[in-house]
LOBA-172059 format. One record per residue: residue in one letter; x negated, y, z negated of N, C-alpha, C in turn. Coordinates in steps of 0.1 Angstrom, whole numbers, padded with zeros to 4 digits, always signed. Atoms other than C-alpha are relative to their C-alpha. Example, Ala and Ser with C-alpha at 12.3 -4.5 7.8 and 13.67 -1.06 7.14 Angstrom:
! residues 2
A-0009-0012+0000-0123-0045-0078-0009+0012+0000S+0009-0011+0000-0137-0011-0071+0008+0011-0008
//
This chain:
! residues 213
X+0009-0003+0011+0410+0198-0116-0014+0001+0005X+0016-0001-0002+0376+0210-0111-0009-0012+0002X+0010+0015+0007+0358+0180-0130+0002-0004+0010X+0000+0013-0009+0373+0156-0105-0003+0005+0017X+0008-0004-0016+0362+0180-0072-0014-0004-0003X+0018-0006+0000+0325+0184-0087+0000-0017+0000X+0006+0016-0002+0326+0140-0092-0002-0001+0013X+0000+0004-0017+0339+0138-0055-0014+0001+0003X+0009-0005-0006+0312+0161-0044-0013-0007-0002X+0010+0005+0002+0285+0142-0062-0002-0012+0009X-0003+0011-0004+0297+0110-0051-0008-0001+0017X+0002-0009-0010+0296+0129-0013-0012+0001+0004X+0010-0005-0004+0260+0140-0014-0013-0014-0007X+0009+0011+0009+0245+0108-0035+0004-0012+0018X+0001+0007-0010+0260+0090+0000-0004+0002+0009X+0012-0010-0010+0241+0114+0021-0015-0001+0000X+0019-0004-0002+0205+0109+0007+0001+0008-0013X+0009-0007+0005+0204+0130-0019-0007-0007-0017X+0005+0007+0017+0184+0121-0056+0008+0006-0009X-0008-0001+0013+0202+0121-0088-0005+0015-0005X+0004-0015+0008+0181+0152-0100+0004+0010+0011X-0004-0012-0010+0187+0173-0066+0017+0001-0003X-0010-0009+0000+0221+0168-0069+0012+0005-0016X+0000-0007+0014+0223+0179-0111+0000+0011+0002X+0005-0005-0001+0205+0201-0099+0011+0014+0009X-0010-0008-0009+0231+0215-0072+0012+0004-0005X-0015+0002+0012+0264+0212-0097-0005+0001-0009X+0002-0004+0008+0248+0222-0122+0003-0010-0015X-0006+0015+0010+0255+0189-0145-0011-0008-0002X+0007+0005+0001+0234+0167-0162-0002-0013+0007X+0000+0011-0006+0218+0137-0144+0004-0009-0006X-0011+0006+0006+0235+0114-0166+0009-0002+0006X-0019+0007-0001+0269+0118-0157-0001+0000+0013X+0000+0005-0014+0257+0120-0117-0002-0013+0002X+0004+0014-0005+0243+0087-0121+0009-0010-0002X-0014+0010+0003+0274+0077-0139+0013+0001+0008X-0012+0000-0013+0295+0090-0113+0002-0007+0013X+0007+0007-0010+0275+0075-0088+0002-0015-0003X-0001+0013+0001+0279+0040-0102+0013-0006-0002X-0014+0003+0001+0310+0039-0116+0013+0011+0001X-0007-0012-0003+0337+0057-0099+0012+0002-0011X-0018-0004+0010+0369+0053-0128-0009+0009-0014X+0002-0005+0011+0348+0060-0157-0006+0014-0001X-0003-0010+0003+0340+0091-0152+0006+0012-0001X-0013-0007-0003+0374+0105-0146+0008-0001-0013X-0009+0003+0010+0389+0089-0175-0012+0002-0017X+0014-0002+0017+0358+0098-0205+0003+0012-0003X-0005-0013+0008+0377+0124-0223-0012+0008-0008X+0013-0006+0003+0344+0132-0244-0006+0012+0013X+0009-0007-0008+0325+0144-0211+0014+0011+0007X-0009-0016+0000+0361+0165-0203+0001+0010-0005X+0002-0009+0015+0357+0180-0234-0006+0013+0005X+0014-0013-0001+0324+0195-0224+0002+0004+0011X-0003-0009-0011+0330+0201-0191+0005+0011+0005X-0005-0013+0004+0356+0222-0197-0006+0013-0006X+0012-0010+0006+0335+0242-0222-0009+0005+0008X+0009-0006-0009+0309+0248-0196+0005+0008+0010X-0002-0012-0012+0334+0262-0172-0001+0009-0006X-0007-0014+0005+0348+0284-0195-0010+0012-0007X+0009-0008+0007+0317+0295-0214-0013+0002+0010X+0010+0001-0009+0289+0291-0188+0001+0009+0011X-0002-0009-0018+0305+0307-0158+0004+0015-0001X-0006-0011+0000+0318+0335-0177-0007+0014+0007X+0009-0011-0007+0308+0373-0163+0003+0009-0013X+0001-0010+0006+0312+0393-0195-0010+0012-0003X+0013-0008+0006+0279+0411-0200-0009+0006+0020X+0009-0006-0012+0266+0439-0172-0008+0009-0004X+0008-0009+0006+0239+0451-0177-0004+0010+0009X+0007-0008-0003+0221+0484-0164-0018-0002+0002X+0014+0005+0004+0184+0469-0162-0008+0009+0007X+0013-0008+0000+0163+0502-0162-0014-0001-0003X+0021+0001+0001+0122+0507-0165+0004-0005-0019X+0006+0006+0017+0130+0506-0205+0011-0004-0008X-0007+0009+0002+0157+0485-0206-0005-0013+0000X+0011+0013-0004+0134+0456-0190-0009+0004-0009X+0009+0002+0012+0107+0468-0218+0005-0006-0009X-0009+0005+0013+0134+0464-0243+0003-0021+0001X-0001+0012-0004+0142+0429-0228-0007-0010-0002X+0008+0008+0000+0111+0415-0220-0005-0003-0014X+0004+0004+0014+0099+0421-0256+0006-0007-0005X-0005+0012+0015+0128+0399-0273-0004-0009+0006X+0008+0010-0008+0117+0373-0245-0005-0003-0006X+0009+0002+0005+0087+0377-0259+0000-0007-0015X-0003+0002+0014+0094+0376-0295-0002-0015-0004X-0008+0012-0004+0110+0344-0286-0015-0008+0000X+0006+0015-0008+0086+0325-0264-0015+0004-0001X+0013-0003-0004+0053+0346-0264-0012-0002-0011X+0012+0006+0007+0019+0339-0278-0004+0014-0009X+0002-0011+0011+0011+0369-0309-0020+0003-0006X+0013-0003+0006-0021+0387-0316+0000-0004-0015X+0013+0003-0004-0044+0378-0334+0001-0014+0005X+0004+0014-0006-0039+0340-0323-0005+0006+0017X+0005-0004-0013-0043+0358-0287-0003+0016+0007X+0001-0016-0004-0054+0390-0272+0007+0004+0014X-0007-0003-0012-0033+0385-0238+0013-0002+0000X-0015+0002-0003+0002+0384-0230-0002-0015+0009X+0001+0016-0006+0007+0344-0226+0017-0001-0007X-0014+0002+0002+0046+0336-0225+0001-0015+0009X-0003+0016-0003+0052+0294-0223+0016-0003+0001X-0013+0010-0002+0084+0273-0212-0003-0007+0010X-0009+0012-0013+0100+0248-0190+0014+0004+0006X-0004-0007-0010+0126+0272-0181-0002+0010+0008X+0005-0007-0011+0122+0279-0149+0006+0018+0001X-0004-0012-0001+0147+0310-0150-0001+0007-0011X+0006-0009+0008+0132+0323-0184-0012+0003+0006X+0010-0009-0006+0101+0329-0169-0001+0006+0011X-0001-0013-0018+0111+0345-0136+0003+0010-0008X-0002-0013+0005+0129+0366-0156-0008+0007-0008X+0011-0005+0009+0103+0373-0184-0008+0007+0010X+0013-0012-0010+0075+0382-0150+0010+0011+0008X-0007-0010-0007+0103+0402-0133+0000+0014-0013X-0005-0013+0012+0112+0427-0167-0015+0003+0002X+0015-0001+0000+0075+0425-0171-0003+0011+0009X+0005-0010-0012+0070+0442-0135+0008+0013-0001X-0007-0009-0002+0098+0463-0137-0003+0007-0014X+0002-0014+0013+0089+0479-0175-0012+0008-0001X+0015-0006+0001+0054+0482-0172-0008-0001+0017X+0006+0003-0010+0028+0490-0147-0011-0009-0002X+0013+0010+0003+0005+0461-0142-0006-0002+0013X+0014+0002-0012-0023+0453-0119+0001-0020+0002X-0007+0015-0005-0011+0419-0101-0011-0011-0002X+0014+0008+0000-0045+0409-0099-0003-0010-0015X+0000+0009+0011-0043+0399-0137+0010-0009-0005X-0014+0008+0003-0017+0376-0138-0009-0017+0002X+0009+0013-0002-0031+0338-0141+0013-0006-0006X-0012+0006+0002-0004+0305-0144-0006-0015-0006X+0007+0015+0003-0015+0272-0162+0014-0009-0003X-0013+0010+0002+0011+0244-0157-0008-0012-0011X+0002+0014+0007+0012+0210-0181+0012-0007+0005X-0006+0011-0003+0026+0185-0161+0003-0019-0003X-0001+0017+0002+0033+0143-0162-0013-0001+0012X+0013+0003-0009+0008+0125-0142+0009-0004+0006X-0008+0006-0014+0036+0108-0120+0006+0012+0007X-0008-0007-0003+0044+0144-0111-0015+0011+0008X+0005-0001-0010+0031+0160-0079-0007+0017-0002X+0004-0020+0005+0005+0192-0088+0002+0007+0010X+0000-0011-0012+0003+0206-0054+0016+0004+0002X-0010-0005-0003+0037+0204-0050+0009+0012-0008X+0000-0007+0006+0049+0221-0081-0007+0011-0004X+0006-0015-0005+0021+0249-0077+0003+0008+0006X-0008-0014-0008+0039+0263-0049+0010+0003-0003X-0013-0002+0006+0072+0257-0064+0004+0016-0008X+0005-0009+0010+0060+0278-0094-0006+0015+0008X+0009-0012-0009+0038+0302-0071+0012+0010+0004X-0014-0010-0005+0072+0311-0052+0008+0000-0008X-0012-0006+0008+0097+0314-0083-0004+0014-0006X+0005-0009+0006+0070+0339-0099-0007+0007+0010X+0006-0010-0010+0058+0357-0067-0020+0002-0005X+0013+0002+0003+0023+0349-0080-0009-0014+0006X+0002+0010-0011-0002+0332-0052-0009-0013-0012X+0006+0013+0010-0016+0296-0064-0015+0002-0001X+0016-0007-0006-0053+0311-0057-0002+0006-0020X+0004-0007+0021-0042+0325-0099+0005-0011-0007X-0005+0013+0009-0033+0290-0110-0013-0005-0012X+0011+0013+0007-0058+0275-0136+0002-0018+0002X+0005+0012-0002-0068+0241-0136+0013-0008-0008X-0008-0001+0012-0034+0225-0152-0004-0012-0007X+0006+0013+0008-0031+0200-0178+0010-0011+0006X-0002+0012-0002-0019+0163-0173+0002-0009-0013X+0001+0010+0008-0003+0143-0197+0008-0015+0003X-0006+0015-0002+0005+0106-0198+0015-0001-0007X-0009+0005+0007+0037+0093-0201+0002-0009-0015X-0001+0009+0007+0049+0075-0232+0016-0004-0003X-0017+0009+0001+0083+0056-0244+0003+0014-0002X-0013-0011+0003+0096+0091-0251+0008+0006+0014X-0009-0004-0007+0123+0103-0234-0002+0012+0008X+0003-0015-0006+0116+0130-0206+0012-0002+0011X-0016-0007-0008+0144+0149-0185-0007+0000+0015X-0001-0001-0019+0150+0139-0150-0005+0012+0008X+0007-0014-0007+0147+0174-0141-0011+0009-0003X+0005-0007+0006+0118+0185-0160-0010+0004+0014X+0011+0000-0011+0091+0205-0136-0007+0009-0001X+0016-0004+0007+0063+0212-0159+0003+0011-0011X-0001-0011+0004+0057+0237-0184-0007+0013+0002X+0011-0012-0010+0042+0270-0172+0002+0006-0010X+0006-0008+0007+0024+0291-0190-0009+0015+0006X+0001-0011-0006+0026+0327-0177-0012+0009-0007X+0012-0009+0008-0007+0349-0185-0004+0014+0008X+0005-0017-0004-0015+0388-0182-0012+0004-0008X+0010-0004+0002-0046+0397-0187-0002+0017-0007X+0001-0017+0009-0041+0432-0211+0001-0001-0009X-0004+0003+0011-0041+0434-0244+0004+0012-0005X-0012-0013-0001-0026+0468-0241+0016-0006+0002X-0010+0002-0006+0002+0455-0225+0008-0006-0011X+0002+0012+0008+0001+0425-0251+0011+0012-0015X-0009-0008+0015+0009+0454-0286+0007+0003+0005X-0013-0005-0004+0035+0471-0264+0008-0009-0001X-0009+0010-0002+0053+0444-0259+0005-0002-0022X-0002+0002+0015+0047+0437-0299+0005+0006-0009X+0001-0018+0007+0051+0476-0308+0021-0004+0000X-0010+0001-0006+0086+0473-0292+0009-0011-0010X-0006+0013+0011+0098+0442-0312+0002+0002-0015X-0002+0000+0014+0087+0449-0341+0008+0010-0007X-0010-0012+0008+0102+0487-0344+0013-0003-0005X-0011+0003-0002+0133+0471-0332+0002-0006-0016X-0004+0007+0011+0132+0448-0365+0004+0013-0011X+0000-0011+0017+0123+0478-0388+0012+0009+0002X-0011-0007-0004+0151+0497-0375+0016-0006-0001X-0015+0009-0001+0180+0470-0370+0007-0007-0008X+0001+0009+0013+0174+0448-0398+0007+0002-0012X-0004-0004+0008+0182+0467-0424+0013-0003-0005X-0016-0003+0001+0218+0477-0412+0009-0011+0000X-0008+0013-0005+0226+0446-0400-0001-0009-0016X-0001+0006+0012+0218+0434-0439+0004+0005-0009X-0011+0000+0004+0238+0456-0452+0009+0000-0006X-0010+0009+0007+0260+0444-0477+0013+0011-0011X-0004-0004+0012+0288+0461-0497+0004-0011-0008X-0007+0008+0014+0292+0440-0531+0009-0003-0003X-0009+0003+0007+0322+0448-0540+0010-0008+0011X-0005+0006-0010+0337+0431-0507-0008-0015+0001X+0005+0015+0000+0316+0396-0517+0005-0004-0008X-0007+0012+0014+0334+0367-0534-0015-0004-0009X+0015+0004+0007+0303+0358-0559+0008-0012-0005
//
């Protein structure tokens, strides 16, 4: 059974040195159940619950159904729902400002980005908000190399204090991706919105006489 390779393996690399988040991080599994693998070897072989999900993640997580073609205005198409999603909206801003904490939504957001539109690299600026127990220089470069943008375009980030709430083992920072166009900014908006006026409609739709009332 999978489950009980991926415990070994943890087990394996937790007696090697490595930290609970590195190796979540490497297996793809929440630090939770590494730390509970790590401590107690029966229970998490026999916790039907975390089988449950496990399963589910192979099955749904690993799947390959969806290839895409990702052309110049495919990646427009793309980055815009991104946007839609995560990005900051005129009038509250005049620049293209797209926020998270995942790391692999915003690679992907500045990648489509590069590939739909032409932009001038020079305008790109990155403002993180981090913990204060958490290392700026180091996550600068982290950030710098997932987004191919040098730390020389970082702003000054923010710093917040811990409190009793609950923060994720793995968290490492929120970045806040910024383009400096506000050209760029309506396309992106132009793009989304047609899409609604266009989609919306069909997709709502309804014949009557096929609703139970």
């Amino acid at each position: 059974m999978r489950h009980l390779e991926t415990v070994e393996r943890a087990r394996e690399l937790r007696k090697s040195g490595w930290s609970i988040r590195k190796i979540a991080k490497e297996l793809a599994v929440r630090s939770s159940f590494v730390s509970r693998w790590c401590e107690d070897g029966t229970q998490a072989s026999t916790n039907k619950s975390y089988l449950h999900y496990y399963n589910l993640r192979q099955k749904y997580l690993n799947q390959d159904e969806i290839t895409l073609n990702i052309d110049n205005e495919n990646a427009k198409f793309v980055a815009s729902m991104l946007y839609w999603c995560e990005g900051s909206k005129y009038p509250s801003t005049g620049l293209v400002t797209f926020t998270s904490s995942d790391v692999d939504m915003v690679r992907l957001f500045v990648n489509l980005l590069r590939r739909g539109f032409d932009l001038n690299e020079s305008k790109f600026r990155v403002k993180l908000q981090l913990h204060s127990d958490q290392n700026v220089e180091e996550l600068s470069i982290y950030w710098s190399n997932q987004l191919a943008i040098p730390t020389i375009r970082f702003i000054k980030p923010t710093i917040t204090n811990k409190t009793k709430s609950r923060y994720r083992n793995n968290y490492l920072g929120t970045c806040s991706l910024r383009y400096g166009d506000y050209s760029v900014l309506l396309r992106l908006m132009g793009i989304y919105k047609r899409f609604a006026v266009v989609t919306i409609p069909s997709l709502l739709k309804i014949n009557m006489e096929e609703v139970a009332i």
